[in-house]
C-alpha positions in Angstrom: 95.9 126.7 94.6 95.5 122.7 93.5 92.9 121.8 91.3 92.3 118.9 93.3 90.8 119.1 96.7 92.4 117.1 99.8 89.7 114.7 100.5 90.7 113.7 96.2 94.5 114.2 96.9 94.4 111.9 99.5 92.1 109.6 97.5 94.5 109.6 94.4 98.0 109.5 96.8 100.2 106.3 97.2 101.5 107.8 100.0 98.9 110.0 102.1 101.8 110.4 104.9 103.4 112.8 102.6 100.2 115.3 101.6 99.8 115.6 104.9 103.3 116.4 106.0 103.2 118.9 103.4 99.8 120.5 104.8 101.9 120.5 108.2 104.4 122.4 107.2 102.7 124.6 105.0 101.0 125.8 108.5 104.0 126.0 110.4 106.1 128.0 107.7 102.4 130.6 107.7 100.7 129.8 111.1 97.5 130.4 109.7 94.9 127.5 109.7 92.7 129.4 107.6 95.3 130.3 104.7 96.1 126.9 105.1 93.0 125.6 104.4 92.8 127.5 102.0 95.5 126.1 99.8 94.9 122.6 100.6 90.9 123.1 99.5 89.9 121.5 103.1 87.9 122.2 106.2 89.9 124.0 109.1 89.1 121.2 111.3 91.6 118.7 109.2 94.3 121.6 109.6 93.9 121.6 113.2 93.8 117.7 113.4 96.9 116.5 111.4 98.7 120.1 113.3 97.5 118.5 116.9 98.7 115.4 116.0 101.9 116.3 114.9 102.6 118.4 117.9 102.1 115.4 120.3 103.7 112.5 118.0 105.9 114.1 115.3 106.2 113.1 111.7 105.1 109.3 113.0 101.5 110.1 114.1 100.4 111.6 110.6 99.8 107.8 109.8 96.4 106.4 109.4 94.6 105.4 112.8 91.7 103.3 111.1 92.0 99.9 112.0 92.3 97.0 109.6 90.7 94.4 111.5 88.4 91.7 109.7 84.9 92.6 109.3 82.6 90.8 111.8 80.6 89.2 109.0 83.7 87.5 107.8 82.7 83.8 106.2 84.3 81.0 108.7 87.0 79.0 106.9 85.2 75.8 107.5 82.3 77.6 105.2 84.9 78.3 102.8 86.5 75.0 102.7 82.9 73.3 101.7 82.4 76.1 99.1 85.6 74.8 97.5 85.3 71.5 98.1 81.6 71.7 96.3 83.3 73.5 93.1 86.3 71.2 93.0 84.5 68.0 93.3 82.3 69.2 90.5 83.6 72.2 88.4 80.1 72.5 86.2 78.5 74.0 89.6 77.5 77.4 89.5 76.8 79.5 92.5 73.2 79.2 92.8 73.5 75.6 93.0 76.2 75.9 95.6 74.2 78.1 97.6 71.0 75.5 97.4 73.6 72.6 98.9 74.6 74.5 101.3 71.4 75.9 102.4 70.3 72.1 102.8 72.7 71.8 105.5 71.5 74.8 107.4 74.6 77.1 106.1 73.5 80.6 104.1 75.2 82.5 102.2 74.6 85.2 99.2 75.5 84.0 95.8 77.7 87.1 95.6 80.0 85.6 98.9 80.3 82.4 97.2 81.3 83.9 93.9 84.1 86.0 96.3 85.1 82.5 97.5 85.7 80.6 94.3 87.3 83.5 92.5 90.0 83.7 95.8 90.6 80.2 95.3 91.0 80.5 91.5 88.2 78.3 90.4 86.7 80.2 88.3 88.2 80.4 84.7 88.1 83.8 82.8 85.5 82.9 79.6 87.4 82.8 76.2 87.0 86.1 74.3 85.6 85.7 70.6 88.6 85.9 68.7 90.0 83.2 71.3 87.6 80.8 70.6 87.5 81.6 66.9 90.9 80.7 66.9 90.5 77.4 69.0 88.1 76.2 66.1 90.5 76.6 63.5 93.8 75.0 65.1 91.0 72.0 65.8 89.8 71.9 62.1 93.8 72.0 61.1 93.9 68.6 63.0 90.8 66.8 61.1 90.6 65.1 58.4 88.4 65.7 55.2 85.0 64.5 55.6 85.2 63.4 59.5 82.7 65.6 59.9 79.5 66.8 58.2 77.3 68.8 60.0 73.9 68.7 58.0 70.9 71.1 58.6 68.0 72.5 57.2 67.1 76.0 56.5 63.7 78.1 56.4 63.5 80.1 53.4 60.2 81.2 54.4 61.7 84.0 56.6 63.1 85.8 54.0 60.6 88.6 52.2 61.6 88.4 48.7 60.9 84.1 48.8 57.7 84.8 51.0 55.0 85.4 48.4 56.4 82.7 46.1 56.2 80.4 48.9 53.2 80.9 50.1 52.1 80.0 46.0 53.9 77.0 46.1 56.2 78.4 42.7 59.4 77.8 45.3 60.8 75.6 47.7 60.4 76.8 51.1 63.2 74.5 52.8 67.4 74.2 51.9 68.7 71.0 53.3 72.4 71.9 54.0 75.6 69.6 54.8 79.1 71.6 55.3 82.3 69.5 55.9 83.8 70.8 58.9 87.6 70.3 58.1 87.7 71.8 54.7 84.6 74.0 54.4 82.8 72.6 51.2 79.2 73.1 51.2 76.3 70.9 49.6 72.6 72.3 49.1 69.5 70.7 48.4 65.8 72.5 48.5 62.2 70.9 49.1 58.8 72.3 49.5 58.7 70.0 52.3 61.0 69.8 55.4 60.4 66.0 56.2 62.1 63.2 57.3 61.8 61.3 53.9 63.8 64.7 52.2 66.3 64.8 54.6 66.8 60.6 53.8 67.0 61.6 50.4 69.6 64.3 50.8 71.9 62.6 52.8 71.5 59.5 50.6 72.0 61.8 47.5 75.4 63.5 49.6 76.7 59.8 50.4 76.2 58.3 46.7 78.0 61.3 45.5 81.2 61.0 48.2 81.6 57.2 47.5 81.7 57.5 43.8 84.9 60.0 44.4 86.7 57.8 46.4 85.7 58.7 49.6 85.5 56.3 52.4 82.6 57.7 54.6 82.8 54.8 57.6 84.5 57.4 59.5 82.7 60.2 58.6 80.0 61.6 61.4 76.7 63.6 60.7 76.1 66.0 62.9 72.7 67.3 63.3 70.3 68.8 65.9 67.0 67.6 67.1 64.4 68.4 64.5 62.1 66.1 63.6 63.4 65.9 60.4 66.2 63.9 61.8 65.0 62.1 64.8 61.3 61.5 63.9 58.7 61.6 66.1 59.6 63.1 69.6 58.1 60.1 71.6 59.2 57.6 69.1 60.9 54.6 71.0 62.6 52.9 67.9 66.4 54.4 66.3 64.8 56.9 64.0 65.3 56.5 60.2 67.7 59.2 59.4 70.0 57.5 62.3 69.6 53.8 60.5 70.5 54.8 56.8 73.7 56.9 58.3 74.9 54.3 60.7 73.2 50.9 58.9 73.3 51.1 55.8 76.8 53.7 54.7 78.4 52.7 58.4 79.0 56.4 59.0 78.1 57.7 62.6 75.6 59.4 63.5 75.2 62.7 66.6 73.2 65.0 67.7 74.0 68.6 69.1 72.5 69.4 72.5 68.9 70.8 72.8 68.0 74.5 71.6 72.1 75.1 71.3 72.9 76.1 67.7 76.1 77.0 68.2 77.3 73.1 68.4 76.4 73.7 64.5 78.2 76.6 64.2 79.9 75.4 60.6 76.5 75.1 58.8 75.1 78.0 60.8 77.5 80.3 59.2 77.4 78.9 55.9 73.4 80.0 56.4 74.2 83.4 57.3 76.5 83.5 53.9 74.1 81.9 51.9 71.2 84.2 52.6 73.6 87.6 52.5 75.1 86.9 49.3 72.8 85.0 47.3 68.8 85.0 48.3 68.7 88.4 49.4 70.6 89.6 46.1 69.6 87.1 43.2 66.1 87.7 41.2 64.4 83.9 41.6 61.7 84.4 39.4 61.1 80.5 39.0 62.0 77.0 40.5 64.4 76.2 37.6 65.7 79.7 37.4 66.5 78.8 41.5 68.5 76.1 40.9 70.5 77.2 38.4 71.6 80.4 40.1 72.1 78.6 43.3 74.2 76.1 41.4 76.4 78.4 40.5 76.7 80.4 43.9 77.8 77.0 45.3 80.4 76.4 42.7 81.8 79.9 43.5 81.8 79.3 47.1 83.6 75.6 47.4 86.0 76.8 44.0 86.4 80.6 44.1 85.3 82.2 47.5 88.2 82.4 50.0 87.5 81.7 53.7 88.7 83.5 56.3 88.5 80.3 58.8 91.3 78.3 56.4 93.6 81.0 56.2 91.9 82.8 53.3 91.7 79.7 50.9 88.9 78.2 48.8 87.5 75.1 50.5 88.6 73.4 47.4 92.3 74.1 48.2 91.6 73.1 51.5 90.8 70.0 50.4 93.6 69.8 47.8 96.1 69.7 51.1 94.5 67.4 53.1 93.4 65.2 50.9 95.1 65.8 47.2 93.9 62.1 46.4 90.2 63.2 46.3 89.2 64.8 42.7 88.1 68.3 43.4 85.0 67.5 41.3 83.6 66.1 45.0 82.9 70.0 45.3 80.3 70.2 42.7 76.9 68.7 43.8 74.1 70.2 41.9 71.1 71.0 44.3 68.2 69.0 43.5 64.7 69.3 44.6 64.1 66.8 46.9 60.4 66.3 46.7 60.8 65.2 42.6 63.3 62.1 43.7 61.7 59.0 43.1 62.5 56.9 46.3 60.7 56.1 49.5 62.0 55.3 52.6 61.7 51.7 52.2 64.4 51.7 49.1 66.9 54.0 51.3 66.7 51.9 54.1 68.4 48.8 55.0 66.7 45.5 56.2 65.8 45.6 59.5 67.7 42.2 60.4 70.8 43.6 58.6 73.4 44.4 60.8 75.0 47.1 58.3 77.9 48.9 58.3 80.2 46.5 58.7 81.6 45.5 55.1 83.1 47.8 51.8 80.2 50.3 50.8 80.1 51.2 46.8 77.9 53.1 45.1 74.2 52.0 43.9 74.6 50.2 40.7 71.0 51.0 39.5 71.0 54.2 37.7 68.2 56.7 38.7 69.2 58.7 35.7 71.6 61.6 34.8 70.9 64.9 36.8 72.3 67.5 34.7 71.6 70.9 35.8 72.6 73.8 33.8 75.2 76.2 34.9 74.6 79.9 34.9 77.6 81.9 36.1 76.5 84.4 38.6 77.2 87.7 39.6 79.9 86.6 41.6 82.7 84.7 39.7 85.5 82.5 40.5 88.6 82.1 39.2 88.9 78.3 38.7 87.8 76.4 35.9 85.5 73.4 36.7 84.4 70.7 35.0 80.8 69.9 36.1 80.5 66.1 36.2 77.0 64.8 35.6 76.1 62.8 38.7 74.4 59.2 38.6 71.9 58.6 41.9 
């Protein structure tokens, strides 16, 4: 007897003409409906049905009878003509906004239908899988060149529970101000107690007076940032904001802003977060300010000189930036994080005239000397295997 029962044969079956030719002549080699129904696990009736049939039609009538015909609800084809003509004349519309259009014009139909519709007329695309976009981003970082881009943002170390308490006491900086450069992967950290628009002038103008004076030309460089007020200013404020004027006025770089509440756009310096906060804050004893920067100095050596990344085919973003751009010295990699609230300069000093039109001629370095930063290297935990020669940085 079959495991499965006819109603499932038939179910399962590319052919049903054939189980049921079979149930036929299992009745005609027994002539018993009941033994028959027996071994096919189905009612009696079915035996006498498909046994009735074929005694009047033969072989040919144990085909299906159901009709095929087109359900009465069927969507007209004019409907379906202004459901594609909506998508294809705009591909950003969705099917709720489709729906709304057309029940402006008297015509309704369920979100569902007009999803049928577009995916019959292949207009909607099959969304990238992760490892598909993963890979998108790296063949596009393979095309740019180092320091295009910088996406810059700033971190809250006020979430972590080892920091908090210290925090609170005002014995640590509560903010890291963070730029990553998107082609190669190098990373630059600064902290503050204070995550303010005059700190984030002062990093970025610390970050620019450190690229020039290695030779790189930042007028085609753009910052990348989101919306915080520590890069646009006030909300309502009706004049270029001042992070925007030093970038663009006065080092003739360009500067952008990622759409609203959409972190991903920053995904390089999001990550870089994540890493940061994994391998170092949660792991690292940061019993003091200067005890901070120290340790942190030396996590960001290891990263840009020693720690491979899996988004540059598992090199450092130091020999990332030895390929594209064997030029620059690799010294541009070590920046010593500073505390930002300590630097002597206001926003009037880091800012450019007002009438100047900026950005327009050869950019050098500041020629006054703020004096020597010279942090103290303590090799962490984690170790890397270059050697590195830690300039000492005039700002």
């Amino acid at each position: 007897m079959p495991l499965e029962t006819y109603r499932e044969r038939i179910a399962d079956s590319r052919h049903p003409r054939g189980v049921r030719q079979r149930l036929v002549q299992h009745y005609l080699e027994r002539r018993s409906v009941s033994l028959t129904a027996r071994a096919f696990r189905c009612d009696r009736k079915t035996v006498r049905l498909w046994v009735q049939r074929y005694q009047q039609g033969g072989w040919a009538a144990l085909l299906d009878r159901r009709s095929h015909h087109s359900p009465p609800h069927k969507t007209a084809p004019a409907i379906e003509r202004e459901v594609v003509r909506l998508r294809r004349r705009n591909p950003r519309l969705g099917q709720d906004k489709i729906q709304v259009f057309l029940t402006r014009r008297g015509v309704h139909l369920s979100t569902a239908t007009i999803n049928r519709i577009l995916h019959a007329y292949a207009l909607i695309k099959p969304r990238r899988k992760r490892w598909q976009r993963r890979r998108l981003a790296t063949e596009v970082r393979k095309t740019m060149r180092a320091f295009q881009k910088l996406q810059v943002d700033t971190k809250h170390l006020d979430d972590l529970p080892a920091l908090l308490p210290a925090i609170q006491a005002k014995r640590l900086p509560g903010y890291e101000c963070t730029a990553k450069d998107v082609a190669t992967g190098i990373a630059y950290v600064c902290l503050a107690y204070e995550g303010s628009e005059i700190n984030s002038l002062r990093f970025v103008h610390l970050l620019f007076q450190h690229l020039l004076r290695h030779g790189v030309d930042v007028h085609h460089t753009t910052v990348q940032t989101d919306n915080g007020s520590e890069f646009l200013g006030h909300p309502q404020a009706k004049r270029t904001s001042a992070f925007t004027r030093l970038v663009e006025q006065r080092y003739g770089a360009r500067h952008t802003t990622i759409p609203v509440a959409a972190p991903r756009f920053n995904g390089v310096v999001e990550n870089f977060h994540g890493r940061v906060e994994d391998e170092f804050y949660t792991l690292e004893p940061l019993p003091t300010e200067e005890e901070m920067l120290e340790r942190l100095f030396g996590y960001i050596l290891y990263y840009n000189f020693g720690r491979p990344n899996e988004g540059h085919a598992m090199k450092t973003p130091v020999e990332a930036l030895q390929e594209k751009a064997p030029e620059i010295s690799p010294d541009v990699a070590a920046f010593p994080p500073l505390v930002l609230d300590r630097i002597d300069l206001s926003a009037s000093e880091l800012l450019p005239p007002v009438s100047g039109s900026g950005g327009g001629g050869e950019i050098r370095p500041d020629a006054h000397n703020l004096g020597v930063v010279d942090v103290p290297l303590i090799v962490p935990l984690l170790t890397w295997p270059h050697k590195v020669t830690v300039p000492q940085m005039h700002f």
